[in-house]
N, C-alpha and C positions, 0 to 999 in steps of 0.2 A: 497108527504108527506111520512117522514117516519111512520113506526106501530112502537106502544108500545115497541114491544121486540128490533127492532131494536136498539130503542134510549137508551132503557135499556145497550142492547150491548157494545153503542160505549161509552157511561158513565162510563161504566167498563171498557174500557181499557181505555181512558182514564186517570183516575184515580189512574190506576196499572200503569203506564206507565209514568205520569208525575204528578204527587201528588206535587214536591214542584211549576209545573208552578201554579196548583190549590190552590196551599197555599196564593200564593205574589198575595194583595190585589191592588197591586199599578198596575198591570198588569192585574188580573183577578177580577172581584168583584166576593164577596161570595154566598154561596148558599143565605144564608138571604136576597142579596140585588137582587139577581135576580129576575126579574118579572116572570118567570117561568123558571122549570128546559130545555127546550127545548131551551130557550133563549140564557142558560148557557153552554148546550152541543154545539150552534152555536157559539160562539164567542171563545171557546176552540178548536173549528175544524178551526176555522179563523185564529188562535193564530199559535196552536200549526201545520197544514198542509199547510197551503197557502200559510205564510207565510216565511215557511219554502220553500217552492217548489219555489215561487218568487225569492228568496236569491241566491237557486242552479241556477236556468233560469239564474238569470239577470248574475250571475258570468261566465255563458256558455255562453252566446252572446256577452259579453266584453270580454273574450278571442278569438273570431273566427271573430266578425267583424273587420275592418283594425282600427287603430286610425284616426280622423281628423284631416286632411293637413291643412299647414297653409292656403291655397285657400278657401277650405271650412269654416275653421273659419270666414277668409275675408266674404264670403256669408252671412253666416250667420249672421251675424253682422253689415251689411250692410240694407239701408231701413228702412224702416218703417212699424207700422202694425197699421190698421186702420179697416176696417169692416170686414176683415178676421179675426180679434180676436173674435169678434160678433158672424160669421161661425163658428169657431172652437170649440167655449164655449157650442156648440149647441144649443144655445137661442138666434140666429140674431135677430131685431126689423124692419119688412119692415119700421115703421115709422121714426127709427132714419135713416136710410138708406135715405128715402127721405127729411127731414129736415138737412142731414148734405152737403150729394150731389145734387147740380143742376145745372146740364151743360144748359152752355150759350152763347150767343153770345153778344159782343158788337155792337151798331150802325157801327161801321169803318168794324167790321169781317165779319158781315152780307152785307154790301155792297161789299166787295172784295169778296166774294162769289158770290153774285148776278150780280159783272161787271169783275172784273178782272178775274177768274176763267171761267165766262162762257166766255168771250171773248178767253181764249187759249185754248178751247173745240174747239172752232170752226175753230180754226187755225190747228187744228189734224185731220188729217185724217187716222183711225188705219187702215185701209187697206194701206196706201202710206205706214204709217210707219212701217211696216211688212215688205213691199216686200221691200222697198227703205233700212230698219234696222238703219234708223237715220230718224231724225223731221227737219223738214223745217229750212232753218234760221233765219225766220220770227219770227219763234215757239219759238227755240234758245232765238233770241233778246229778245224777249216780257217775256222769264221767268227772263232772267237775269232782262231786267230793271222794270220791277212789283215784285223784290223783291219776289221771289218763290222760293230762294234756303238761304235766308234769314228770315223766317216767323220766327222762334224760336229766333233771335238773338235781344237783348233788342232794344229799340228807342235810345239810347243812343250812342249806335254803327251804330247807320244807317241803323237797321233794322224793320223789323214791329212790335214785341213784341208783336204775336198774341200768344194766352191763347192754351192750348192744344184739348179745345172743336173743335177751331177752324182749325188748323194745319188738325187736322182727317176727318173734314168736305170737308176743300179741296182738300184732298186726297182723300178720300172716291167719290167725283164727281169727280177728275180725272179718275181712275178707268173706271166711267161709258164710259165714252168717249174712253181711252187708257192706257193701265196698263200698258206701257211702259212707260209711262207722269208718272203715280202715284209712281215707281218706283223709276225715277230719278229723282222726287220733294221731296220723304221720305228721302232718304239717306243724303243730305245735314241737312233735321231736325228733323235725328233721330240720327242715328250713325256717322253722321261726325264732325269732330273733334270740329265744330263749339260750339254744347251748352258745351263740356269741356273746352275750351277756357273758355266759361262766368264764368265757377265753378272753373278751377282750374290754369289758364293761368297768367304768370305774367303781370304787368303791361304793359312792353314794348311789351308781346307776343298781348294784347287785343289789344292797340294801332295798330299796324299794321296789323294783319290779322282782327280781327271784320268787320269795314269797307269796305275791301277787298271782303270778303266773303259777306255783308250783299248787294252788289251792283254789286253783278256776278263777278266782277272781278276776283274773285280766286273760282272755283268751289271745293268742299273739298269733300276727297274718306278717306277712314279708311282702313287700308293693314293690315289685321288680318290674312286669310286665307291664310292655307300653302297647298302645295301637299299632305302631308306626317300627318297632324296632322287637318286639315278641319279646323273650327273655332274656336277649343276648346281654349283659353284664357291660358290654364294651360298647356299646352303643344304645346309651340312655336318651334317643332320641325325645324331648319333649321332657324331659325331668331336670331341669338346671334348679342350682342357686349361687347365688355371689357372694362372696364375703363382705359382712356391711357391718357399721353400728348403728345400733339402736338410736332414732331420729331424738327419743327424748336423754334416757338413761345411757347412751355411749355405750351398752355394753355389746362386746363384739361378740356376732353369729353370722347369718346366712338367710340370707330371702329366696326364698323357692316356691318354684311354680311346676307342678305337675299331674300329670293323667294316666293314671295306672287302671288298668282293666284286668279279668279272670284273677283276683287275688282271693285265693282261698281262704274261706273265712273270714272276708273282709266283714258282709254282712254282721254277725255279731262278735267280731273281732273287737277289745276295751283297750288296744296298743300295735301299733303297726312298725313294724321295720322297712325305711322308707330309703329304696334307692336313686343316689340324686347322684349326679355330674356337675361337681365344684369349681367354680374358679376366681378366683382369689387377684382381680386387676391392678390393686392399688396396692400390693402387695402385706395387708394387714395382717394376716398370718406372722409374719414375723419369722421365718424359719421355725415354727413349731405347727409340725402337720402340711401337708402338701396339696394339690390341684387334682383333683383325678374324682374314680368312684368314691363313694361319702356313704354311709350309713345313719338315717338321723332315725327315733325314737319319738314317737309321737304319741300320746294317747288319744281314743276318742274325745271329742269335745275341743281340742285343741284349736287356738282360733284362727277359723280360714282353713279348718281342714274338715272333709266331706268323703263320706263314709257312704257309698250305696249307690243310688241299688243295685237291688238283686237283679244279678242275671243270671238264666239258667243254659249255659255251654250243653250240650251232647242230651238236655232234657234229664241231668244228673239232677240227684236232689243233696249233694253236699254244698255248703252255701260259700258260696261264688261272685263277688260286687266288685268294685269301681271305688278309688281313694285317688279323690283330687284335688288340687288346688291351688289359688295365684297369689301369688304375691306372699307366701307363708313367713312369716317371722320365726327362727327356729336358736335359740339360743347355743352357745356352743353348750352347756351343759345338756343338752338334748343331743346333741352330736355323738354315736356309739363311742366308748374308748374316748370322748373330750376331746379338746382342740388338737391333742399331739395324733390323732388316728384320722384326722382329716385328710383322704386322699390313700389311706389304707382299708377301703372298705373291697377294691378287687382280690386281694391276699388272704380277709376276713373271707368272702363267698369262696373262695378255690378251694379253701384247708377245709372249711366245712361242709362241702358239696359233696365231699365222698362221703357220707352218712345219709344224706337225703338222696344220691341216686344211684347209690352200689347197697343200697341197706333197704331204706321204704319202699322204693318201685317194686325191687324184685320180690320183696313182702306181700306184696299184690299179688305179682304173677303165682307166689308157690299157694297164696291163699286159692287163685283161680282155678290151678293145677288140682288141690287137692279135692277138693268141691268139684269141679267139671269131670274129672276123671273117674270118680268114684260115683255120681249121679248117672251119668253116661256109660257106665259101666254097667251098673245094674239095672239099668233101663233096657240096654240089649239085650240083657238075661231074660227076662220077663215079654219082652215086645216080640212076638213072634211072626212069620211069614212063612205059610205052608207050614205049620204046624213045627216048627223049628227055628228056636230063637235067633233071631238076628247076629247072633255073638258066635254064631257059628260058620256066618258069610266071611266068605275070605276079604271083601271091601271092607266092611266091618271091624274086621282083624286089625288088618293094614290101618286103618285110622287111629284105633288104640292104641295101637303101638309105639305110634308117632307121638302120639298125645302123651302114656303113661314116659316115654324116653324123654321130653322134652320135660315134665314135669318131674321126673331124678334128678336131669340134671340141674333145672332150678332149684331146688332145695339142695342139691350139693355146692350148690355156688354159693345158695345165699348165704349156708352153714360156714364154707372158709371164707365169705368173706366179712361174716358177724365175728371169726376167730382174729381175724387179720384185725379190724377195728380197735376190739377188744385188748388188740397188744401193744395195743398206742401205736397202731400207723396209722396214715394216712394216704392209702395207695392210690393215687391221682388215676395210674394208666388201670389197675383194675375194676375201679369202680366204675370209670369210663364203658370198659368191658360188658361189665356184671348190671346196668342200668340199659343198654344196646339191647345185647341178647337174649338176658331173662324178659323183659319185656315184649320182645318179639316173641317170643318162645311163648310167652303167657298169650299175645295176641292167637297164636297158632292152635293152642288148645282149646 
């Protein structure tokens, strides 16, 4: 609180000092209409200092931060917001939370869980697949024909058109078995090229690969990652192509040259989704389709395009290679979405990136959680010191605890935010969230 003399003080200068802001009633009410003069010397210190210092600030951080890229616009304009408005406003409602979201299974998801999922559990054996760095053929066959590199792609295409509660659950029990299984069952229905096909593919593009893909036929990899620039989207260092025609036939596409490294499943990957940085000099585009990121569709065999080898990152055995190449001749009918989505392929990765890193990472971690927590548990049970099990040390304690709290919360996340998906959003800032944390969280346990 201030004292008397103070307030007296600041009233006087004040009033020396800005007498006409005190005048303009449309701006300051009068002594008369103040509820008290302490009310009056607060909204003149609001007026005339905060206000003023706000103005200076905000004009200093708009000249020192950088301006937003056209990518960052893309981001931010991309998705949806949904109980993250809730969050933000500071007055979430647990109730609408549970009346809006409730992850489920259908009768078909809950049985492909219960027979198909567990039957390729027991076809793994992660100690073979470690030392051996590949899965049986058996293993192999049975994903391809149970449709497990297909679960995302609609019935209509010949896939299963399982809901996203479902997809995480079957990932999340691969995991338990073999995180090299969960790895190369996410990648087909998360990041690969498959659910942008359903959003953004033309006709003749669904007709041919959907099918393909939804029946193992064509396993699909995503060629994002360069040497020189890691995943970043916005910086395809070393993946260009041009807009050009064709030297003999005229017709128009795109020559491209690039070097992609760690692409999941490239090794027996039959179609890659290929991220290139376009630009279009002579202007042949035509005002149909733009300059920017570009999605082109390529199968194996494709000419000038190179597939392998294998490398093996962290000594994992999910298969891991190299797709590259100079000078690629790429029609525009190979171009995802055709000539008009040239230059729309950052907006493509943004809308669908919340499914592969708010949905399959944290698939992992609750897989890790539930596995490490429960093996680790009853191992302290059993593993004794002085004739008293380990699980009864207070350090001990104190571990699990940490462990069993970090792995609730991952499965409560993953759970709202398979609901969230499931309700047709697409929540940019909570998937952002939910791929940080549960993964750290998975690290921790």
């Amino acid at each position: 609180m201030l004292s008397s003399t103070t307030r007296r003080t600041s009233t006087t200068l004040l009033r020396g000092s800005s007498s006409t802001l005190a005048s303009k009633s449309d701006i300051l009410p009068s002594p008369l209409n103040a509820s008290s003069p302490h009310q009056l010397e607060q909204r003149r210190t609001l007026l005339g200092l905060v206000h003023a210092i706000d103005k200076r600030v905000y004009r200093w951080a708009r000249g020192v931060l950088p301006p937003i890229s056209k990518t960052e616009n893309i981001a931010l304009g991309c998705g949806t917001i949904g109980f993250d408005r809730d969050i933000f406003s500071g007055n979430p409602s647990l109730q609408h939370l549970i009346d809006t979201y409730q992850p489920s299974l259908t009768t078909e998801e809950q049985s492909y869980l219960n027979n198909q999922v567990t039957t390729l559990c027991t076809l793994l054996n992660d100690h073979d697949v470690v030392t051996q760095k590949d899965f049986s053929k058996e293993a192999w066959d049975y994903m391809r024909d149970e449709k497990f590199f297909g679960m995302k792609i609609p019935k209509e295409w010949g896939g299963l058109g399982f809901s996203t509660e479902a997809v995480s659950q079957v990932l999340a029990k691969l995991a338990t078995q073999c995180f090299d299984a969960n790895a190369t069952v996410a990648v087909p229905n998360s990041l690969g090229p498959g659910e942008l096909l359903v959003r953004y593919g033309t006709d003749e593009q669904k007709e041919y690969f959907l099918p393909r893909l939804a029946n193992g036929t064509l396993i699909p990899c995503f060629g994002l990652t360069g040497p020189h620039s890691g995943s970043d989207a916005t910086s395809l260092i070393g993946s260009d192509c041009v807009v050009s025609k064709h030297p003999v036939t005229g017709e128009l596409g795109v020559v491209a040259s690039f070097k992609k490294r760690y692409i999941t499943l490239a090794p027996v990957a039959g179609v890659v989704g290929l991220g290139l940085n376009l630009s279009d000099p002579e202007g042949l585009l035509g005002g149909s389709g733009d300059e920017g990121f570009t999605v082109a569709l390529l199968e194996r065999g494709h000419e000038g395009l190179r597939m392998g080898p294998r490398h093996i990152p962290l000594n994992a055995a999910f298969m891991n290679g190299t797709v590259e190449g100079e000078d690629v001749w790429i029609p525009m009918s190979s171009i995802l979405g055709g000539q008009e989505r040239c230059g729309f392929g950052w907006n493509m990765f943004v809308e669908c990136l919340a499914e592969g890193r708010g949905v399959s990472l944290p698939a992992g971690s609750i897989g890790a959680a539930r596995s490490v927590v429960a093996g680790v548990g009853a191992y302290s049970r059993v593993r004794k010191q002085f004739r008293v099990p380990i699980a009864e040390f207070g350090g001990i304690q104190e571990a699990m605890a940490k462990a069993g709290s970090d792995g609730l919360i991952t499965i409560a996340g993953g759970d709202v935010m398979n609901a969230i998906v499931d309700n047709h959003e697409a929540p940019m800032v909570i998937s952002s969230v939910m791929k940080q944390n549960c993964t750290e969280r998975g690290r921790r346990i």
